[in-house]
C-alpha positions in Angstrom: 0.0 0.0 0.0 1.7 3.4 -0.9 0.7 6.7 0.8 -1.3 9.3 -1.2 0.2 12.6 -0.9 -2.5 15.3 0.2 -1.6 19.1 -1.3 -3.2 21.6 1.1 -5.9 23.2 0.1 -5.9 27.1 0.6 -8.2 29.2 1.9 -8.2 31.2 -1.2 -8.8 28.1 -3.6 -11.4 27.2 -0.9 -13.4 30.3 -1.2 -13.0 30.5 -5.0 -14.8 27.1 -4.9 -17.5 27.9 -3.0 -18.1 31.0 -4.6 -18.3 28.9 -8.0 -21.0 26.5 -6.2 -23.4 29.7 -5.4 -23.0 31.4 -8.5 -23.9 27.9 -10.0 -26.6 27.0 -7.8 -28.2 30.5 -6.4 -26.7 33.2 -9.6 -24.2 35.2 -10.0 -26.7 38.5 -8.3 -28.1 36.3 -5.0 -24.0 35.1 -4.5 -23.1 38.5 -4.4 -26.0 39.7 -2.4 -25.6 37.1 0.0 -22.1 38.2 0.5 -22.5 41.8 1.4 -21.8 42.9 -2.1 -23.8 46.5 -3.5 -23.4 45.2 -7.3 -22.0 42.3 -8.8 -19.1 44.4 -10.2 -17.8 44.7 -6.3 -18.5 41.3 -6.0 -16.2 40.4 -8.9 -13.7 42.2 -7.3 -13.7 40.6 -4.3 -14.1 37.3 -5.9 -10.7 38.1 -7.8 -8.7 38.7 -5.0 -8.0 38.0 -1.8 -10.4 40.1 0.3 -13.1 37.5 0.1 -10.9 34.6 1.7 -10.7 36.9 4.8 -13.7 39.0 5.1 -17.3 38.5 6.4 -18.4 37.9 2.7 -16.1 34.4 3.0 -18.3 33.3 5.7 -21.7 34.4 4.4 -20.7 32.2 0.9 -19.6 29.3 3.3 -23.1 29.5 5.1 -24.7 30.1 1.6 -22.9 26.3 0.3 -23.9 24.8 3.5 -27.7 25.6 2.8 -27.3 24.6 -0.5 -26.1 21.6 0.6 -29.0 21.4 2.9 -31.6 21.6 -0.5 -28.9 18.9 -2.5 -28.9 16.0 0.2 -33.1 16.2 -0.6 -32.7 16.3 -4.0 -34.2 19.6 -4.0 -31.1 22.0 -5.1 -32.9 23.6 -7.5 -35.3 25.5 -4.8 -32.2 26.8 -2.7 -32.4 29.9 -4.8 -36.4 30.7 -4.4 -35.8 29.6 -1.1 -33.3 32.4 -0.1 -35.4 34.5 -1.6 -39.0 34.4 -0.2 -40.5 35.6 3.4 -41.7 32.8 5.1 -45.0 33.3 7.9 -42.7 34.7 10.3 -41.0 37.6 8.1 -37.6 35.8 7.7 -36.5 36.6 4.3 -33.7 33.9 4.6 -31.2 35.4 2.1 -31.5 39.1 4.4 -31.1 36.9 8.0 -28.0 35.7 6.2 -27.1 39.2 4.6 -26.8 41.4 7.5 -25.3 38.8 9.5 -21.8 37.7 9.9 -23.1 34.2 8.9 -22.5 33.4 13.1 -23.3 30.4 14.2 -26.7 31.0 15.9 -27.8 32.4 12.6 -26.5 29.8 10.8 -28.4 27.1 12.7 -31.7 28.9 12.3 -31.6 29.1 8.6 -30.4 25.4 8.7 -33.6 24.8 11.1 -35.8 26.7 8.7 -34.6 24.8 5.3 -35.2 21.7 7.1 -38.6 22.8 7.8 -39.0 24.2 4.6 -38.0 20.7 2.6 -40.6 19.0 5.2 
């Protein structure tokens, strides 16, 4: 048996991929809402360098992949966007909650509660 050589991963590369998985599941104007963003052109730029892999807007697109991960293990991925996007009997307006958050972990775990309830 030989040993498999495992190349870190970097933060950057990590980011870049998630970003990739929202912009392919959710669209290129919820990713960059989602991640603090006023227009897609700032969002661009923080997607092209390395202010996204160490700002706010990193964890927000972390949280957004988690919940879209959420709607995938159902089969469902396809809602994650209309999702994010509708006001539910409450108010919550999931892609706001997750907006004006820092994507913390209480807030995360309430939209992860409200998918789940959501998918049924």
């Amino acid at each position: 048996m030989t040993a498999t050589a495992l190349r870190p991963v970097s933060v950057a590369s990590e980011v870049s991929a998630q970003v990739e998985v929202c912009d392919d599941v959710l669209g290129e104007d919820l990713t960059a809402y989602l991640a603090g963003a006023n227009t897609i052109g700032e969002f661009r730029s923080w997607a092209a360098g390395p202010v996204l892999s160490s700002d706010t807007a990193a964890r927000r697109v972390a949280a957004a992949v988690e919940l879209i991960t959420v709607f995938h293990t159902v089969n469902r991925t396809a809602l994650a966007a209309a999702w994010l996007r509708e006001m539910d009997a409450s108010g919550l307006v999931p892609a706001r909650a997750l907006r004006e958050s820092s994507a913390d972990p209480t807030t995360v775990k309430a939209l992860h509660e409200a998918a789940g309830a959501f998918l049924g």
